[in-house]
PATI-502474 format. One record per residue (C-alpha): x, y, z. Coordinates in steps of 0.02 Angstrom, whole numbers, plus 50000, padded with zeros to 5 digits. Layout:
N
XYZ ...
This chain:
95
505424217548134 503484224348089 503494209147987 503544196848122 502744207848264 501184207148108 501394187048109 501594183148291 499644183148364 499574170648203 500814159148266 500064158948437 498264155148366 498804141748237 498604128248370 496884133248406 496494134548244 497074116748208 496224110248331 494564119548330 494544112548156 494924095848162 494014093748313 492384104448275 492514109048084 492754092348021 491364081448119 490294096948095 490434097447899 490674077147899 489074075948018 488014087347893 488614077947736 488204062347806 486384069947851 485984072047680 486194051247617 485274038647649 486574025047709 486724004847724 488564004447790 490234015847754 490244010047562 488414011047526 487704031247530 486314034847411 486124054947395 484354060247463 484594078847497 483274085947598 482114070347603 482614067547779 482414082747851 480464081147765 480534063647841 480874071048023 479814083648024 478354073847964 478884060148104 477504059348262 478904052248364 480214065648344 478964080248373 478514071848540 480434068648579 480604087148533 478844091948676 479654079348796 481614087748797 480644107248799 479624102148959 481254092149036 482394108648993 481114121849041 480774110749218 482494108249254 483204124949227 481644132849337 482024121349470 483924123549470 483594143749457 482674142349629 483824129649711 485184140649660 484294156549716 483714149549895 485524143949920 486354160249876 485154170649986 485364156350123 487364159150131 487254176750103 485904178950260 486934187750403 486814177750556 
């Protein structure tokens, strides 16, 4: 009886757990392998390790895309904060 009162909270996560890895774990992992090959198709990866993560970082381009998404985040979430704000205080004013 302690046995399977031990087991149960198991059983109830091992969907979860199935999913969270086959749906997260795997691209994650598959996504990071992939990151460090140089590839021309499914059948043709050379190994490069780190040489493009030095090529990105030494890439104009990306360090502007990288300015460009900071100024659109840091724009957009000061403007929704004060939309948000001026709406909550406008339903919460007592009439």
């Amino acid at each position: 009886m302690i046995a399977r009162q031990r087991w149960a909270p198991w059983l109830f996560l091992t969907p979860f757990i199935a999913l969270f890895a086959v749906f997260w774990l795997w691209p994650l992992l598959r996504s990071l392998v992939l990151s460090l090959h140089h590839t021309a198709g499914p059948h043709h990866q050379t190994f490069v390790g780190a040489g493009n993560y030095a090529f990105l970082l030494q890439d104009p381009l990306f360090w502007k895309a990288v300015w460009n998404t900071t100024q659109y985040a840091v724009l957009f979430v000061v403007i929704e904060l004060v939309v948000a704000l001026g709406l909550a205080l406008a339903l919460n004013h007592p009439r």
